[in-house]
C-alpha positions as MATLAB code, in Angstrom:
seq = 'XXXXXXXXXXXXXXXXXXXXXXXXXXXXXXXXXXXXXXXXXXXXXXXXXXXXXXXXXXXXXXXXXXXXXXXXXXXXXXXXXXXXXXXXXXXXXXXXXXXXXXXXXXXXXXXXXXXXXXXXXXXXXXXXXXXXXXXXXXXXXXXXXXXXXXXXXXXXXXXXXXXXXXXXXXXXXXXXXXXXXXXXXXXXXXXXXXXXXXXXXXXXXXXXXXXXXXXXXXXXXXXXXXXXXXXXXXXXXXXXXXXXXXXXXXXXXXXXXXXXXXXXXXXXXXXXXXXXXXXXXXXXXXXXXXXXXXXXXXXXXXXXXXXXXXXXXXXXXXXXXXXXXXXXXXXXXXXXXXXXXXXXXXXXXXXXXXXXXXXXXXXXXXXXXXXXXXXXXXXXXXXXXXXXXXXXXXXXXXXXXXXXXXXXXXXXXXXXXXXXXXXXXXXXXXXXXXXXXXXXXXXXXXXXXXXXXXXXXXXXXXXXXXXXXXXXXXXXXXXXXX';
ca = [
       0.000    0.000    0.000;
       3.144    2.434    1.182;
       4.084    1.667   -2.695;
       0.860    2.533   -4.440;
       0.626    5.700   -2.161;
       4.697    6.520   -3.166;
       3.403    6.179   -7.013;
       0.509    7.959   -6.701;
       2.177   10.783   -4.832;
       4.918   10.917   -7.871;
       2.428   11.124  -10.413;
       0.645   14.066   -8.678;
       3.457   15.752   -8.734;
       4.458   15.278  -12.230;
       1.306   16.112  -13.125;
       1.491   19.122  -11.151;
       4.600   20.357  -12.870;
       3.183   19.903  -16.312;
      -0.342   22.141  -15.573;
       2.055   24.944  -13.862;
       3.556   24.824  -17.152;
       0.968   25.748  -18.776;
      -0.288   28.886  -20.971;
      -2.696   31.482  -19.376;
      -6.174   32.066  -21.687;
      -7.179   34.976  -22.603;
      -4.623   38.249  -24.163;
      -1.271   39.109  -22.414;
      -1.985   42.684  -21.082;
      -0.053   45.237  -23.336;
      -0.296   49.021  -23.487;
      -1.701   49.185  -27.447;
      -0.023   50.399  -30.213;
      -2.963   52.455  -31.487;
      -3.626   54.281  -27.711;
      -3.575   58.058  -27.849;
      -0.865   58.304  -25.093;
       1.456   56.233  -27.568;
       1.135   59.380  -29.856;
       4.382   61.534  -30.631;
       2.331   64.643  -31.320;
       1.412   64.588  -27.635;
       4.811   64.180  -25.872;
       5.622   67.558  -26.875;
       6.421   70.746  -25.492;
       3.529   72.061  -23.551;
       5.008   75.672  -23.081;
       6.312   75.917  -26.649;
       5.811   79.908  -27.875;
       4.283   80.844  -24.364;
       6.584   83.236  -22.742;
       4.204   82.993  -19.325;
       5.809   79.689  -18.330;
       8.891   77.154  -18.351;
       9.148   73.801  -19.132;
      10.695   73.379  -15.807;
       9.399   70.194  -13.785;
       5.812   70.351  -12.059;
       7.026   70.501   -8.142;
       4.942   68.214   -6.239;
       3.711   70.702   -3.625;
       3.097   73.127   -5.960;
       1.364   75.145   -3.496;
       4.659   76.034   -1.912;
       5.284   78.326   -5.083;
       3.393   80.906   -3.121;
       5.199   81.033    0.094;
       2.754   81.408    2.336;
       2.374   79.607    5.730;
      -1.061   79.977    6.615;
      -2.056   78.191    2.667;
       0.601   75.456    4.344;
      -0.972   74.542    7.128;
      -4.532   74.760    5.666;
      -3.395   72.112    3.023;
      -2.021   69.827    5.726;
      -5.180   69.904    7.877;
      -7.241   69.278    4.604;
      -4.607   66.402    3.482;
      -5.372   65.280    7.299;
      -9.241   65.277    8.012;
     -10.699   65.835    4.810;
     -13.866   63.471    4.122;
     -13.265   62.745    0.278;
      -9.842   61.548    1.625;
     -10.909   59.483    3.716;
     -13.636   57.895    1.127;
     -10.577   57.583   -1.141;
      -8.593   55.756    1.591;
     -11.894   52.914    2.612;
     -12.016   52.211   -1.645;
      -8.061   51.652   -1.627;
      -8.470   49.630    1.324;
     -10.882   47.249   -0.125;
      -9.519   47.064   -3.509;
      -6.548   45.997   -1.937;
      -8.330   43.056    0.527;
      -9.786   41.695   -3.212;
      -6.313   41.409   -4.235;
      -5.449   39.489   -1.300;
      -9.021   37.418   -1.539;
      -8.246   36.871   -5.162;
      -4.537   35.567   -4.467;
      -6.540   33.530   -1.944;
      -8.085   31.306   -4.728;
      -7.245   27.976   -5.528;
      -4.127   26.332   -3.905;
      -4.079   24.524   -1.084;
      -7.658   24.116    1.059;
      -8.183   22.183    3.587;
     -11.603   21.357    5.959;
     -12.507   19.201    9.417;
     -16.140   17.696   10.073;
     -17.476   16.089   13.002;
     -20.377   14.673   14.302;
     -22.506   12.604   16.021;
     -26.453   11.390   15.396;
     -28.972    8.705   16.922;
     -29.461    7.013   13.243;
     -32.257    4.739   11.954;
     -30.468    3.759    8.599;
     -32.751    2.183    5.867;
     -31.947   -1.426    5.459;
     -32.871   -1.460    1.779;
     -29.747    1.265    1.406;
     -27.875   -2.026    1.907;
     -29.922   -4.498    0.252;
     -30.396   -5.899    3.067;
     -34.782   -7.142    3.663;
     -34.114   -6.593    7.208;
     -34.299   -3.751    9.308;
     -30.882   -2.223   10.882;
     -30.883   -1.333   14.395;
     -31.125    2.019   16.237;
     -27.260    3.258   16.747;
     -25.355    6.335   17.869;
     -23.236    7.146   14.550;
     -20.325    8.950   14.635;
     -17.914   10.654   11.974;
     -15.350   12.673   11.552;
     -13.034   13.750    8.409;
     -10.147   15.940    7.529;
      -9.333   16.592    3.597;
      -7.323   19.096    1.869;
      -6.647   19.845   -1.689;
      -5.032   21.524   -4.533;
      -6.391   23.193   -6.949;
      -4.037   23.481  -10.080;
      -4.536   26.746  -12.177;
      -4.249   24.593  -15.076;
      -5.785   27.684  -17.689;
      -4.402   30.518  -15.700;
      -7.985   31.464  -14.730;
      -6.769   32.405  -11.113;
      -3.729   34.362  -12.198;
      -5.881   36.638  -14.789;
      -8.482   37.259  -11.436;
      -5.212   38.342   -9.502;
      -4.378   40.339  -12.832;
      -7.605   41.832  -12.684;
      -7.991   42.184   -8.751;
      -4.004   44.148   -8.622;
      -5.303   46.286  -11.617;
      -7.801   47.491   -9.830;
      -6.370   48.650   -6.877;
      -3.808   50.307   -8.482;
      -6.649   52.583  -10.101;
      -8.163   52.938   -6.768;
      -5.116   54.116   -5.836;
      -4.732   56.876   -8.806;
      -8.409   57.388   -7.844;
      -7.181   58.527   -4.693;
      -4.120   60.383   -5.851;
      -6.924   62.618   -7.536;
      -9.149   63.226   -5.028;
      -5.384   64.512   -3.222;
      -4.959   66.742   -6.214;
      -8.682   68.036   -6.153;
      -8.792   68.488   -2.946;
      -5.036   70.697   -2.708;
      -6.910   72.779   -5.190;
     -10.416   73.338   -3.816;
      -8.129   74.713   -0.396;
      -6.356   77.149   -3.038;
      -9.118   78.627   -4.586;
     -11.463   79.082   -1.442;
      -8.589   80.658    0.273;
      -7.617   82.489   -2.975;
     -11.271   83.773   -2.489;
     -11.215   85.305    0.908;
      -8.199   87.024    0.011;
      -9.278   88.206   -3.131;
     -13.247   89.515   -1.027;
     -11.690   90.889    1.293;
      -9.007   92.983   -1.126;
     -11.851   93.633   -3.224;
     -13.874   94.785   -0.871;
     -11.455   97.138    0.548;
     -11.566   98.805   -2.697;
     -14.694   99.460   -3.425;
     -15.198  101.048   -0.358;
     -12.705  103.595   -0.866;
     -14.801  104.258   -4.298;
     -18.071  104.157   -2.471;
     -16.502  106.746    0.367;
     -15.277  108.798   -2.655;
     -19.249  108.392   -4.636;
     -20.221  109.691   -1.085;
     -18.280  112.674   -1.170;
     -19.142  113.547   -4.623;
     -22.607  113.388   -3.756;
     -22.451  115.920   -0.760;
     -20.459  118.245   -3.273;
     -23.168  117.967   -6.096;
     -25.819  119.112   -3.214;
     -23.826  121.909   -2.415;
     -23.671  123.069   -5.452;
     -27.302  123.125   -6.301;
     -27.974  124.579   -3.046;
     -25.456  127.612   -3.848;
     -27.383  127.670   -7.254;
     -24.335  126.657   -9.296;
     -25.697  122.848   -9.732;
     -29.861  121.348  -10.763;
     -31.445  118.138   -9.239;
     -30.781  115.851  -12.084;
     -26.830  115.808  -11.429;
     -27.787  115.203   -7.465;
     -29.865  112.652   -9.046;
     -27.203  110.887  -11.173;
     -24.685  110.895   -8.351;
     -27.631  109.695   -5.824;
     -27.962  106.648   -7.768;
     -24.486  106.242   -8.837;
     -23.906  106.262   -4.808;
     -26.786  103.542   -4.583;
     -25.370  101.338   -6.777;
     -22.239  100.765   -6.058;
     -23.537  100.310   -2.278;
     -25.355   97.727   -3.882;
     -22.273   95.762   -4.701;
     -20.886   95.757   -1.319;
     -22.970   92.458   -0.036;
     -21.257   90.802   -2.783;
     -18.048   90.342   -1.270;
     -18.998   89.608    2.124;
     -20.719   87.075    0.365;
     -17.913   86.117   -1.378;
     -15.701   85.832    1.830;
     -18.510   83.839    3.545;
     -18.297   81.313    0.848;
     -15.089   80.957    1.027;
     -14.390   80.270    4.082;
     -17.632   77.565    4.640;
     -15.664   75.951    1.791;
     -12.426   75.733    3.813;
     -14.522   74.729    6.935;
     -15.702   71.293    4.477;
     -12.738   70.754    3.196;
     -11.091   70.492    6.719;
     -13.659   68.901    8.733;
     -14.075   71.888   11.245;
     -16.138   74.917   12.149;
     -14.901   78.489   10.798;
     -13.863   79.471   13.798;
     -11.132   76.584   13.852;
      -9.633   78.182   11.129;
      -5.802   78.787   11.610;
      -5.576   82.109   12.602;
      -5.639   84.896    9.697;
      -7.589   83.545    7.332;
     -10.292   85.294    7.169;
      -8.621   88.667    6.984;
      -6.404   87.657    4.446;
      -6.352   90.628    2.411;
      -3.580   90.182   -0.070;
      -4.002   87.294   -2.951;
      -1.317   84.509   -3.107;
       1.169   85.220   -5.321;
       3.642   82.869   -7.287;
       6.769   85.423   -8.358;
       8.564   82.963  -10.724;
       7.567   81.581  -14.315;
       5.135   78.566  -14.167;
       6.509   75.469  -14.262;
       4.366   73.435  -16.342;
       6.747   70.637  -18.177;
       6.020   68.873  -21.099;
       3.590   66.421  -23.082;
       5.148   62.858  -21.561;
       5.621   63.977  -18.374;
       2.037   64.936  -18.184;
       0.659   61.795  -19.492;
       2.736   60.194  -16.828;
       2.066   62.266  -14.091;
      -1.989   62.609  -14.661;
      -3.568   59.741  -12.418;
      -6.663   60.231  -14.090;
      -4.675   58.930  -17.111;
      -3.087   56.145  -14.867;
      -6.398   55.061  -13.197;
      -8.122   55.080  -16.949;
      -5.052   53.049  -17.892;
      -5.064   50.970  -14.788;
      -9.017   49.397  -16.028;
      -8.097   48.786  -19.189;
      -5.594   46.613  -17.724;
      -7.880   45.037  -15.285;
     -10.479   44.823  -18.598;
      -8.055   42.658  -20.555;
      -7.491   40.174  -17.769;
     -11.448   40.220  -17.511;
     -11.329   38.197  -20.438;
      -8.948   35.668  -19.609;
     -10.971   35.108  -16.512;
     -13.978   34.374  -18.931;
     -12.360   32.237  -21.148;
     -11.223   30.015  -18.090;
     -14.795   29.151  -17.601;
     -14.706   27.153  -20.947;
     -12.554   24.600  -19.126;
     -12.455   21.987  -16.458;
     -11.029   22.612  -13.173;
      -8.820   20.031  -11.611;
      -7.502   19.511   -7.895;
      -6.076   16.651   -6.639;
      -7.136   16.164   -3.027;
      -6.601   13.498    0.287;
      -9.237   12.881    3.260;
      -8.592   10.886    6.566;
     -11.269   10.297    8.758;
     -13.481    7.505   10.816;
     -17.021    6.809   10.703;
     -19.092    3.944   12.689;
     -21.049    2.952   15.415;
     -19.446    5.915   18.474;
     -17.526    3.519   20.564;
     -16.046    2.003   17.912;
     -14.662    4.998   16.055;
     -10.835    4.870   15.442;
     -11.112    1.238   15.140;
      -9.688   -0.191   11.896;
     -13.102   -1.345   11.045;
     -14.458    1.954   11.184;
     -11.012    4.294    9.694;
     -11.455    5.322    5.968;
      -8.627    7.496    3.894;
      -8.417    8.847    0.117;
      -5.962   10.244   -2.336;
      -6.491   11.146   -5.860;
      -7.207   13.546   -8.829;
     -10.771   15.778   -9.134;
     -12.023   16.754  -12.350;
     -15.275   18.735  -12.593;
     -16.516   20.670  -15.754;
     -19.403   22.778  -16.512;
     -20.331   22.313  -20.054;
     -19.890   25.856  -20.935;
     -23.513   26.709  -22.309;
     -25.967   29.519  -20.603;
     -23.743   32.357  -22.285;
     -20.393   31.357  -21.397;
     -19.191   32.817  -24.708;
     -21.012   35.662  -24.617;
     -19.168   36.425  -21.371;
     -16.226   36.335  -23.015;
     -17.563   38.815  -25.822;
     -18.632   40.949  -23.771;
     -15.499   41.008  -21.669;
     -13.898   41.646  -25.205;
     -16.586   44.724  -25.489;
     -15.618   45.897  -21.983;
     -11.877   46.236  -22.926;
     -12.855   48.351  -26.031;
     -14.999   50.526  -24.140;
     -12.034   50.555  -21.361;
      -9.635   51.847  -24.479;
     -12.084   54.323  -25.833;
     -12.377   55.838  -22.591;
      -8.499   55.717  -21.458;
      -8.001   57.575  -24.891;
     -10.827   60.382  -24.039;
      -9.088   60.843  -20.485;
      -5.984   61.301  -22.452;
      -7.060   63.962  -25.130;
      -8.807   65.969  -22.500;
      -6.234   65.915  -19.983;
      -4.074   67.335  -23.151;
      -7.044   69.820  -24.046;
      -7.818   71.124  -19.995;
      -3.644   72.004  -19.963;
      -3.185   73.652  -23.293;
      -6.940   75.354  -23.061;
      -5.400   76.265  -19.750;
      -2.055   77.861  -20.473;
      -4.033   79.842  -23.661;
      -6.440   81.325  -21.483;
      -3.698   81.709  -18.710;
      -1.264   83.965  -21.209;
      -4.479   86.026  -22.063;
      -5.636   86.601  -18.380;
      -1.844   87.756  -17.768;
      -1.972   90.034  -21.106;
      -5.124   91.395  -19.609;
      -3.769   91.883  -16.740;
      -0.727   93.670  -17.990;
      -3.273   96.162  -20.119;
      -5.173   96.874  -16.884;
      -1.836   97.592  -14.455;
      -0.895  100.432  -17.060;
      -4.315  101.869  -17.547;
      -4.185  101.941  -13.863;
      -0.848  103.348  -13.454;
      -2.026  106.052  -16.046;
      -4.903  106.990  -14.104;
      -3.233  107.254  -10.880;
      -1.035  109.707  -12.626;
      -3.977  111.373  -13.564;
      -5.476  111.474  -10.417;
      -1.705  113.128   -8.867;
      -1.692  115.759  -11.873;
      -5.670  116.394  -11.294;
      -5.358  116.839   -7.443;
      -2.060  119.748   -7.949;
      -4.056  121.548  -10.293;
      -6.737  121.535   -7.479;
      -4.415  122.352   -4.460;
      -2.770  125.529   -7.290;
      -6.697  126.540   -7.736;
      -6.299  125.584  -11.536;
      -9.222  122.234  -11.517;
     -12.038  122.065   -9.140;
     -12.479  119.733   -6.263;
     -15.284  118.084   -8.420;
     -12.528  117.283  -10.930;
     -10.107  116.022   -8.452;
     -12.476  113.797   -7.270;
     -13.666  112.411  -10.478;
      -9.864  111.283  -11.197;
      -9.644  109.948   -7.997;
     -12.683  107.915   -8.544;
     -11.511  107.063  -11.556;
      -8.301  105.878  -10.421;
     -10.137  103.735   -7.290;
     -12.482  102.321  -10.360;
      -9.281  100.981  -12.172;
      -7.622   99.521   -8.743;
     -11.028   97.740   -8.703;
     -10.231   96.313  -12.313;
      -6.894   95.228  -11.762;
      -7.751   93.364   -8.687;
     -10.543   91.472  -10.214;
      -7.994   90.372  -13.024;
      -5.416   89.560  -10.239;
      -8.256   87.138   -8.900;
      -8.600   85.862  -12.395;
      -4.921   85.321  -12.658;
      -4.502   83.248   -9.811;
      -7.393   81.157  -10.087;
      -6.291   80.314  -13.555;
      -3.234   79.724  -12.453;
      -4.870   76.980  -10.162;
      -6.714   76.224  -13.036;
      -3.447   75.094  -14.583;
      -1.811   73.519  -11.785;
      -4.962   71.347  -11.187;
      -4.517   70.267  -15.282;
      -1.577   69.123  -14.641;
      -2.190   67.136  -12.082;
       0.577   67.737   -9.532;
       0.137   67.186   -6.234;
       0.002   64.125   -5.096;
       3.470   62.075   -5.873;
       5.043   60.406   -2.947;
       7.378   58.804   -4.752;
       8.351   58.828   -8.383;
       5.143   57.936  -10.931;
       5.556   54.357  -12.427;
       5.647   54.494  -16.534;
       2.351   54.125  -18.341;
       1.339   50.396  -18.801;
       4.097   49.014  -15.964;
];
């Protein structure tokens, strides 16, 4: 028996050895040929006749371009407590436990039963015309296995399983880089409310004024009602405005508050009289075209289920085929006091096939896994295209906000010299003090302008940053399709 268990044992293991040897269904994942992010035209210089930005490297923590503290430490209590984090963090979590639960599968297994009954067994069970007496039945069994991954079924649901968590993990890496530039703009906002703000009071104090003057000068009989008029509702309007940017700031900072899981008042300290707008006082860095397919993990995570797609298939095509395990049991069944008797011992060693004839749309799981991987390419090629579109749309309408800009800071440095020539001819009793205060105004009406394109600057600017996609690297990103 010691020899027929020897042989058997040998030939399991041969046989083992030949199924490991085997060829995996289904494709061998590849990045394809035809995929947009293979395309030279997009590897390219991003900042190529822009004179705005560099082709320098995208810094990681790109929010340290502005050197300011208090935008620090918001980020890091965002990166910290922030809810869409932490959502991001539970979905890596358990994409990660079905990698381990698929690596599970197959292999070794192993089980133990016991148990005990008062049994009236049926005579006829045993051809036997009598009837077999009342007994207290026992049993008890131990059996493992080995399943042999002789298709490669298992190893595509690994493939699959470790695809997906990887995009879960780019999935997180952009709610990091969403979330870095939500805190930006809302504290980009207060800034820019509150220096706003500040602003258009000075015009409204100045709209006051004017308005006293124009009464005086009816009342001395060198004005009429309809220029009191004018100025009344010129006054009135711009008053009008002024809920606006508390509004603004308000927003702002209830954004803040979300994105770090704690009332206003826990703000650091500062923010909310932040009166000066983050500024970056160096040359964009912005890259080029490979880098930002590379760095994007929108473009990884797209990537990432394409991968996990293709391996789909193999996993369907395993179903076409038997599996096999070979498998041993020990155990003892019989009458309770008699268990572990050799009368009552049983043991078993051999080879399991089972198959299920692969009808009820086993093909057409395998078609439309094929399906799924096309729609998976179509869809990592969009991500691609538009992550090329949001950062050259980006850096267009970034040059023209700073050209803008630019046109505004002169026109504003022409009517402060203006308002300087306007107020000596006053003070020399050549222009009249409703002159010097219509350049003034005019002057506080073109601060007004250049601060609302400041605002625009910098949000584009986070605009930008957000396209492409830095923010979030710990460590160096892994090439496309490794």
């Amino acid at each position: 028996m010691s020899r027929q268990v020897a042989r058997g044992l040998l030939t399991a293991a041969g046989f083992g050895l030949v199924l490991s040897a085997c060829q995996a269904v289904g494709p061998d994942y590849q990045l394809p040929q035809n995929a947009a992010v293979q395309r030279a035209d997009l590897q390219g210089q991003l900042a190529s006749g822009n004179s705005d930005v560099v082709s320098a490297p995208v810094p990681a923590d790109w929010w340290k371009l502005y050197q300011d503290p208090r935008l620090d430490l918001l980020v890091q209590q965002a990166m910290a407590s922030n809810t869409d984090l932490r959502v991001a963090a539970a979905n890596l979590a358990r994409a990660r436990t079905q990698v381990e639960e698929a690596q599970a599968e197959g292999g070794f297994s192993g089980s133990a039963r016991f148990g005990a009954e008062r049994l009236q067994e049926s005579g006829e069970a045993f051809l036997l015309e009598e009837k077999v007496p009342v007994a207290n039945i026992g049993s008890g069994s131990i059996s493992t296995s080995y399943q042999f991954d002789l298709w490669g079924t298992l190893q595509r649901g690994i493939e699959s399983a470790q695809a997906n968590a990887d995009a879960a993990q780019a999935a997180a890496d952009t709610a990091r880089i969403t979330l870095v530039a939500e805190v930006v703009r809302a504290y980009t906002q207060v800034c820019a409310a509150n220096e706003e703000r500040e602003i258009a009071q000075q015009s409204l104090d100045l709209q006051e004024e004017g308005v006293t003057l124009v009464q005086r000068l009816r009342d001395a009989g060198r004005g009429d009602e309809t220029q009191v008029t004018r100025t009344q509702t010129q006054f009135k309007s711009l008053r009008a405005e002024m809920p606006r940017y508390d509004a603004a700031q308000q927003a702002g900072l209830f954004t803040l508050s979300m994105l770090l899981a704690k009332p206003v008042n826990q703000l650091p300290a500062g923010v909310s009289d932040c009166a000066e707008l983050p500024h970056i006082a160096q040359l964009l860095p912005v890259g080029d075209g490979a880098e930002l397919l590379k760095r994007r993990p929108d473009i990884r995570q797209a990537e990432r289920s394409l991968a996990a797609a293709t391996a789909k298939i193999g996993v369907a095509t395993g179903q076409l085929y038997p599996n096999i395990s070979i498998g041993a049991t020990v155990g003892t069944v019989g009458i309770l006091d008699h268990l572990g008797e050799p009368a009552t011992n049983r043991w078993g060693f051999g080879p399991l096939i089972s198959w299920t004839i692969p009808t009820n749309g086993a093909r057409a799981r395998i078609r439309e896994a094929e399906a799924g991987t096309q729609a998976a390419l179509a869809h990592f090629d969009g991500v691609v295209l538009n992550a090329v579109r949001e950062t050259q749309t980006g850096l267009v309408q970034y040059s023209a906000l700073l050209d803008r800009r630019d046109a505004l800071a002169d026109a504003e440095h022409s009517a402060q010299q203006a308002a300087n020539q306007t107020h000596q001819f006053f003070q020399a009793g050549r222009a009249s003090f409703l002159a010097d205060l219509q350049a003034t105004k005019t002057y506080t009406d073109m601060r007004a302008q250049l601060a609302a394109a400041n605002t625009q600057v910098a949000m584009q600017q986070i605009n930008l940053f957000l396209a492409l996609g830095g923010g979030w690297e710990k460590a160096p990103a892994a090439p496309i399709g490794q």
